[in-house]
PDB file of N, CA, C and O in Angstrom, chain B, residues numbered from 101:
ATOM      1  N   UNK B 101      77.374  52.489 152.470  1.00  0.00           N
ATOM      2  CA  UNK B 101      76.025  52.541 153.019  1.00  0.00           C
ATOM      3  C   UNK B 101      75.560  53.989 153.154  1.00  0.00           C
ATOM      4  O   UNK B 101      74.466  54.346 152.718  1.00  0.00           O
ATOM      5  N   UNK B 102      76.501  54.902 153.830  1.00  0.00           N
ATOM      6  CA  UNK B 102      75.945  56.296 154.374  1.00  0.00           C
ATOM      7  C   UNK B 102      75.787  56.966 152.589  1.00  0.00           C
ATOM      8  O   UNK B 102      74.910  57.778 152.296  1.00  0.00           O
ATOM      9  N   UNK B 103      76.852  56.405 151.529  1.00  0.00           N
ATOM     10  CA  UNK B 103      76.507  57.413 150.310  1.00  0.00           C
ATOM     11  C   UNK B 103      74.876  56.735 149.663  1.00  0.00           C
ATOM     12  O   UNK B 103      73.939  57.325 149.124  1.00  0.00           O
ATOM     13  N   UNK B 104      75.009  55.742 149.895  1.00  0.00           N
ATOM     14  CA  UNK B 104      73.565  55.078 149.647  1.00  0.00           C
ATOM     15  C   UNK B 104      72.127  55.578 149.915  1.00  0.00           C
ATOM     16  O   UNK B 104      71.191  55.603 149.116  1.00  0.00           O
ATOM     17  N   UNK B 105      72.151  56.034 151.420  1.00  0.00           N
ATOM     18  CA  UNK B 105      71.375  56.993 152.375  1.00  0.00           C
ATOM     19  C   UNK B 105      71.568  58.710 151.932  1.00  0.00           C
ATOM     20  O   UNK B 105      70.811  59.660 152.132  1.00  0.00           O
ATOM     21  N   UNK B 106      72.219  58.674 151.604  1.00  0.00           N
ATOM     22  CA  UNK B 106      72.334  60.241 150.862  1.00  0.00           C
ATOM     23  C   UNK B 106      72.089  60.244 149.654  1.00  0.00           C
ATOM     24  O   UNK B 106      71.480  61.280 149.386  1.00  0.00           O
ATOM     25  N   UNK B 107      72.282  59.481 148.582  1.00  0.00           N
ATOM     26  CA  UNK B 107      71.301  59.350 147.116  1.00  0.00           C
ATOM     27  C   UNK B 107      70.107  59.361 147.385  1.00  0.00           C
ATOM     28  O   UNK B 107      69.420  60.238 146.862  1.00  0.00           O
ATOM     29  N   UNK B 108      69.337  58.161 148.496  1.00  0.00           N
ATOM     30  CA  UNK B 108      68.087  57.574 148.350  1.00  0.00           C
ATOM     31  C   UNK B 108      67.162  59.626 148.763  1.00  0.00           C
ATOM     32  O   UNK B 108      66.338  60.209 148.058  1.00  0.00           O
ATOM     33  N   UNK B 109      67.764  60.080 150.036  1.00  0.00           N
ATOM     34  CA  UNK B 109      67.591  61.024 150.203  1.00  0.00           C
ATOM     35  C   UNK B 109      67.196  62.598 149.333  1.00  0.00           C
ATOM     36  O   UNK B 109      66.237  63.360 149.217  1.00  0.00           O
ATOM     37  N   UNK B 110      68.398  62.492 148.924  1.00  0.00           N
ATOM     38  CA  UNK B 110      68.021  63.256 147.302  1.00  0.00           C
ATOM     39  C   UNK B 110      66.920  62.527 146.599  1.00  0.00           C
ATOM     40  O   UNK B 110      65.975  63.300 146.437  1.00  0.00           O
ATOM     41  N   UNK B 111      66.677  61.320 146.114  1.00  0.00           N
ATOM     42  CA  UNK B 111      66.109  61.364 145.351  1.00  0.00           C
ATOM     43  C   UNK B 111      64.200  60.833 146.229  1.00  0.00           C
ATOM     44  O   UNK B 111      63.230  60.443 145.578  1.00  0.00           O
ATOM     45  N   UNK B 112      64.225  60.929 147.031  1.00  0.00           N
ATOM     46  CA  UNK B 112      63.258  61.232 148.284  1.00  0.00           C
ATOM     47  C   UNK B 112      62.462  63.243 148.147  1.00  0.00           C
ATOM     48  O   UNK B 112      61.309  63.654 148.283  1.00  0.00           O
ATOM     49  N   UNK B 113      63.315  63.711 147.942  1.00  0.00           N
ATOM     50  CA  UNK B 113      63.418  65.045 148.197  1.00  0.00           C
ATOM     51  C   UNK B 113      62.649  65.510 146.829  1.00  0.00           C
ATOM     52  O   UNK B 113      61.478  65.889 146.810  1.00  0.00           O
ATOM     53  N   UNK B 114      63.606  65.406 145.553  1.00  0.00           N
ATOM     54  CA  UNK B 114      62.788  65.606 144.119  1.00  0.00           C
ATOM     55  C   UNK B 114      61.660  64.753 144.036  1.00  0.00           C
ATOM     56  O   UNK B 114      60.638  65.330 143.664  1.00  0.00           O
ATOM     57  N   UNK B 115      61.583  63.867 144.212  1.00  0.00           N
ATOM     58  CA  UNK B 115      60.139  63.306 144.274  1.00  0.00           C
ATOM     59  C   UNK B 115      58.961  64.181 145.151  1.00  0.00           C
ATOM     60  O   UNK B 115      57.873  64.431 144.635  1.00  0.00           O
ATOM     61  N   UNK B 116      59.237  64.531 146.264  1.00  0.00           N
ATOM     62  CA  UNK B 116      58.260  65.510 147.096  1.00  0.00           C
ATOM     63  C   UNK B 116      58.118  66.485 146.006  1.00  0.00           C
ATOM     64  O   UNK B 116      56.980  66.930 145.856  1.00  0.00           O
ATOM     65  N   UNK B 117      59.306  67.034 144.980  1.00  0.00           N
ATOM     66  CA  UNK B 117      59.215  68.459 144.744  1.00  0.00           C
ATOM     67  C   UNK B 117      58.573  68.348 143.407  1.00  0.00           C
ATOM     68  O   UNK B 117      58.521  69.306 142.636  1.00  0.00           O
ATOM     69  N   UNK B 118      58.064  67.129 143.124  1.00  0.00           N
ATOM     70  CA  UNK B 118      57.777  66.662 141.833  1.00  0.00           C
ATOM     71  C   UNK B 118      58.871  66.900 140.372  1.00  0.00           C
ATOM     72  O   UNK B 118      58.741  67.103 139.165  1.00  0.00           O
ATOM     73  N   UNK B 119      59.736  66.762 141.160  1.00  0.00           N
ATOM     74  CA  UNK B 119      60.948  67.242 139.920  1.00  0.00           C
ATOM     75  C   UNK B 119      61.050  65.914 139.151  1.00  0.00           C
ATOM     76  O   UNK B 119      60.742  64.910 139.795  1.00  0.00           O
ATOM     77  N   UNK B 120      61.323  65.799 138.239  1.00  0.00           N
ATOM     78  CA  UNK B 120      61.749  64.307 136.891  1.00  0.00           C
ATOM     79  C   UNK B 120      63.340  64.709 136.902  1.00  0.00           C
ATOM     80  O   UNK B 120      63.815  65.445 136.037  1.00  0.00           O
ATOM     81  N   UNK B 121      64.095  64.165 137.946  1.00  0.00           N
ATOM     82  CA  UNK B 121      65.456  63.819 138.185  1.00  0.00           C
ATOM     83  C   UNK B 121      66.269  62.815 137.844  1.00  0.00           C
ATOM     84  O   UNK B 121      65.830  61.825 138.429  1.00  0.00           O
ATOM     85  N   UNK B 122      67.430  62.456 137.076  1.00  0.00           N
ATOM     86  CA  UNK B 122      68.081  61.446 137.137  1.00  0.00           C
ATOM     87  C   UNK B 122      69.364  60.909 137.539  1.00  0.00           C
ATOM     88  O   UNK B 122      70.179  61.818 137.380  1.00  0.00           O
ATOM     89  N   UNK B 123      70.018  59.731 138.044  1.00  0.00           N
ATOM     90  CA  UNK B 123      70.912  60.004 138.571  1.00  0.00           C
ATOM     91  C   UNK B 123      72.101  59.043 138.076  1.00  0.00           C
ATOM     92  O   UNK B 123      72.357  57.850 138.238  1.00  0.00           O
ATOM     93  N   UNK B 124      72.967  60.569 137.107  1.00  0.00           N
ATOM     94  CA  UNK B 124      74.204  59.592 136.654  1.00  0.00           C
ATOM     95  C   UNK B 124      75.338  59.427 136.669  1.00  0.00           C
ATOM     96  O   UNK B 124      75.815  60.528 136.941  1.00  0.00           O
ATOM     97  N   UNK B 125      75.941  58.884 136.574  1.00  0.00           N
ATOM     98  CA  UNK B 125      77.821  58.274 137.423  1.00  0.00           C
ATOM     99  C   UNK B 125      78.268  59.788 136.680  1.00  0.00           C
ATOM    100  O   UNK B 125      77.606  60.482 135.908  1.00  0.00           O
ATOM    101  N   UNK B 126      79.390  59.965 137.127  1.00  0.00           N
ATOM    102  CA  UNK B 126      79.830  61.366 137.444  1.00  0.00           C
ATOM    103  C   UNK B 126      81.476  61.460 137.395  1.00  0.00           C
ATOM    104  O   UNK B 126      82.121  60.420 137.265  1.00  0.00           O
ATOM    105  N   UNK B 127      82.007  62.488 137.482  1.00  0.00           N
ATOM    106  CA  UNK B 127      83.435  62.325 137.471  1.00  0.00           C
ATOM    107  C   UNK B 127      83.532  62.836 138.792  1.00  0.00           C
ATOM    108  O   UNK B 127      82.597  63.366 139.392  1.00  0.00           O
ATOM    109  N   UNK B 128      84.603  62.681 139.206  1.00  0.00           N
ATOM    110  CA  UNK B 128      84.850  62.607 141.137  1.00  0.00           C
ATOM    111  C   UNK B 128      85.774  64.222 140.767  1.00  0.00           C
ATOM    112  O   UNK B 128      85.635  65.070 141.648  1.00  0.00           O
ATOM    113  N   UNK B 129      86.245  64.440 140.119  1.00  0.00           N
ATOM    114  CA  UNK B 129      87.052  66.160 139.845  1.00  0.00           C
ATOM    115  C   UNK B 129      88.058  66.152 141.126  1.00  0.00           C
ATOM    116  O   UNK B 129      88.284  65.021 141.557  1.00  0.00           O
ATOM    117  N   UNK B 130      88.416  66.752 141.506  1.00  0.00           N
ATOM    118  CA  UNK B 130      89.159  67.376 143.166  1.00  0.00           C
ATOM    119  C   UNK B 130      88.914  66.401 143.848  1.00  0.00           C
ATOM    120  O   UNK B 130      89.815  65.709 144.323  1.00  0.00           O
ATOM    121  N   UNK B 131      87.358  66.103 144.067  1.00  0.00           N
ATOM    122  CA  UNK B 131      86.993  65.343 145.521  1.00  0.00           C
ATOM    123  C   UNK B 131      87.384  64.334 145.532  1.00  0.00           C
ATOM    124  O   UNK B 131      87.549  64.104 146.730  1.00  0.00           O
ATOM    125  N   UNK B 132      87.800  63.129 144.757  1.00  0.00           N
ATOM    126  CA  UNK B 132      88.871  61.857 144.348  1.00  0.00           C
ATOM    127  C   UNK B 132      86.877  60.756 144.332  1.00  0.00           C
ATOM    128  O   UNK B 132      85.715  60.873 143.944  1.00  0.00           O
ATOM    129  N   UNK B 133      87.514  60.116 144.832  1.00  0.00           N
ATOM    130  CA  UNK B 133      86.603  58.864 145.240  1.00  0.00           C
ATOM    131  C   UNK B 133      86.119  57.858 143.881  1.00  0.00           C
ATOM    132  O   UNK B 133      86.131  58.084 142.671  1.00  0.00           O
ATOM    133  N   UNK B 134      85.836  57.053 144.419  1.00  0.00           N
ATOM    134  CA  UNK B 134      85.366  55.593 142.962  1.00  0.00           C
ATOM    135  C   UNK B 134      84.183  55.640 142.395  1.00  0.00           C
ATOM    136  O   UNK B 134      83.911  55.208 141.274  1.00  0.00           O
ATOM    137  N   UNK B 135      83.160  56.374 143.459  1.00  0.00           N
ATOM    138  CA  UNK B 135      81.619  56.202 143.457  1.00  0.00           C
ATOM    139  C   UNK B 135      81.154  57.254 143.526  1.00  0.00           C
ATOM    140  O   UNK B 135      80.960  57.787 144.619  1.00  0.00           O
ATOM    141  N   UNK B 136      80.902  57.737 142.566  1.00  0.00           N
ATOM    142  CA  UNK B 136      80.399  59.099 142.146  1.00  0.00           C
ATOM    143  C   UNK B 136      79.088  59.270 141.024  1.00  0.00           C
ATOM    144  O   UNK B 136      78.926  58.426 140.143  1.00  0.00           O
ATOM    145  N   UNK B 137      78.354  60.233 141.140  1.00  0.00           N
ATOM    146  CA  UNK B 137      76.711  60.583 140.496  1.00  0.00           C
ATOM    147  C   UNK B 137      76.660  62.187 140.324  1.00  0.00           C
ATOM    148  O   UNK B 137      77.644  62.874 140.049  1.00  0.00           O
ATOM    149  N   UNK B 138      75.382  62.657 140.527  1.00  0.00           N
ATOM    150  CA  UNK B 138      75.309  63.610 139.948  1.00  0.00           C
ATOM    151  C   UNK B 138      73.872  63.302 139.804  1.00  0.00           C
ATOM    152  O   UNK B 138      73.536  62.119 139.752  1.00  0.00           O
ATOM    153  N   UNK B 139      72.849  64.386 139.724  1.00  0.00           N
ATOM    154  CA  UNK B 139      71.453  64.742 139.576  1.00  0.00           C
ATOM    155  C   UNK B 139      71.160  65.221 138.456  1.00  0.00           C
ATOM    156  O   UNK B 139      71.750  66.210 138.023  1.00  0.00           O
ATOM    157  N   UNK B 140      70.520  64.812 138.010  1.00  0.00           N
ATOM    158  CA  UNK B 140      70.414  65.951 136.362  1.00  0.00           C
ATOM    159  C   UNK B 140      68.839  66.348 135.991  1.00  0.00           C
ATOM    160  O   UNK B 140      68.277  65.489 135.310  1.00  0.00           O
ATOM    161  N   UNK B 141      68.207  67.269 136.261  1.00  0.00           N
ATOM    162  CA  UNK B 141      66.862  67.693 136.276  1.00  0.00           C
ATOM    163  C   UNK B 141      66.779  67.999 134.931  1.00  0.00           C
ATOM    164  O   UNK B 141      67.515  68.630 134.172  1.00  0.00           O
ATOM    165  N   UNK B 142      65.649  67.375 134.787  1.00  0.00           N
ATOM    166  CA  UNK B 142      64.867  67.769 133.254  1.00  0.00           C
ATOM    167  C   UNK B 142      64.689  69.170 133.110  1.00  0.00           C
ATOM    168  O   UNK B 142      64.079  69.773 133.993  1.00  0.00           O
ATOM    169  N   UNK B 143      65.142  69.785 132.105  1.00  0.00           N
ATOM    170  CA  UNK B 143      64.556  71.289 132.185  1.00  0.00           C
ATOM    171  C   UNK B 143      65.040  71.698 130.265  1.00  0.00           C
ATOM    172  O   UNK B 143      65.875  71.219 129.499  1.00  0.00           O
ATOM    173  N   UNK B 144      64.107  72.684 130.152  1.00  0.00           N
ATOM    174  CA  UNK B 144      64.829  73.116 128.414  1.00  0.00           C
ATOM    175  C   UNK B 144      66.143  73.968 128.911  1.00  0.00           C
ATOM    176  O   UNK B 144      66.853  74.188 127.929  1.00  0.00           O
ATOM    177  N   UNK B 145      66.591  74.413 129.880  1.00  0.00           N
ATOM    178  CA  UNK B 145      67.729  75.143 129.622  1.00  0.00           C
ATOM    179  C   UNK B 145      68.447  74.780 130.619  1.00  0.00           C
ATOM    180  O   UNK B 145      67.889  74.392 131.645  1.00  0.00           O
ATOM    181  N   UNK B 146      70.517  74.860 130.473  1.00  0.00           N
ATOM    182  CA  UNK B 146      70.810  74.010 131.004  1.00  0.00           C
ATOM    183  C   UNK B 146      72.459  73.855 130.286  1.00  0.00           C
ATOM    184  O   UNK B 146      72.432  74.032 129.068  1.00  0.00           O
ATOM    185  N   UNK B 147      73.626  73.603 130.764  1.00  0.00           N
ATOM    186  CA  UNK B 147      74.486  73.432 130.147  1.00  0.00           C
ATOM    187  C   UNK B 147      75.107  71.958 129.696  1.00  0.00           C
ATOM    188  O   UNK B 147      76.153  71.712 129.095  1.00  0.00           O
ATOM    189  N   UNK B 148      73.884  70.902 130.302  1.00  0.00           N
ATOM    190  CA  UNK B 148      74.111  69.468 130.088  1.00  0.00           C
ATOM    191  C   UNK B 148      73.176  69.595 128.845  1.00  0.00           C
ATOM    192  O   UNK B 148      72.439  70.473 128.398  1.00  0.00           O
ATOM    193  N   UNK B 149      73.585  68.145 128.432  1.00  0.00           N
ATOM    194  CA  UNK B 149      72.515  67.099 127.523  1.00  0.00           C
ATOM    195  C   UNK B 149      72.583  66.324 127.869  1.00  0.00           C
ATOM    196  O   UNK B 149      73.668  65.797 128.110  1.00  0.00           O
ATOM    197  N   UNK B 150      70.973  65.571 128.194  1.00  0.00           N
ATOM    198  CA  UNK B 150      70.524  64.360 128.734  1.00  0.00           C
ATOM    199  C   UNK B 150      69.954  63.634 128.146  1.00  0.00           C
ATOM    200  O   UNK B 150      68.809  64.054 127.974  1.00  0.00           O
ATOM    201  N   UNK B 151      70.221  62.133 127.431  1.00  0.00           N
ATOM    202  CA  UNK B 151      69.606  61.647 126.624  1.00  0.00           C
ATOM    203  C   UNK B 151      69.107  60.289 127.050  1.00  0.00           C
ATOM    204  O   UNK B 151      69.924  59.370 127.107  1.00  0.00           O
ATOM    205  N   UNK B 152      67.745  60.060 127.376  1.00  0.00           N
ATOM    206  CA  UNK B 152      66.585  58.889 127.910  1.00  0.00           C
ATOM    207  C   UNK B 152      66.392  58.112 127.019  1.00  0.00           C
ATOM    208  O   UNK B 152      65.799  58.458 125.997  1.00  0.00           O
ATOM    209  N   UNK B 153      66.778  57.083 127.179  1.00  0.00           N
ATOM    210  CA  UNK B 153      66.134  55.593 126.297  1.00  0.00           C
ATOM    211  C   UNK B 153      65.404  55.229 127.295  1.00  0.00           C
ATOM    212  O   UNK B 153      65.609  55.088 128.501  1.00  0.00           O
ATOM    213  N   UNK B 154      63.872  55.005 126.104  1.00  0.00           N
ATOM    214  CA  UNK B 154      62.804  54.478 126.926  1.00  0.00           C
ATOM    215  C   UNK B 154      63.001  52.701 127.110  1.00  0.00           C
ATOM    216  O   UNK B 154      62.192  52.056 127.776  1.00  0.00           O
TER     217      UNK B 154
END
């Protein structure tokens, strides 16, 4: 529930900031856990690639 309330939050936040954010499952690294994401802001530069099916 509380990680639920902390996504909705973030994505509460980029919306105010008018950012085009998305949010995708993630690898947990160090921090362990099952349920994991990650934010990924649209931008031309950037060390991800993000690829949108409409």
């Amino acid at each position: 529930v509380v990680y639920d309330q902390v996504c909705d939050a973030y994505e509460r936040i980029f919306k105010k900031l008018e950012l085009n954010c998305f949010k995708v499952p993630a690898d947990s690294g160090l921090m362990g856990g099952s349920l994991n994401h990650e934010f990924l802001a649209v931008s031309p530069v950037g060390e991800d690639t993000l690829l949108v099916c409409p």
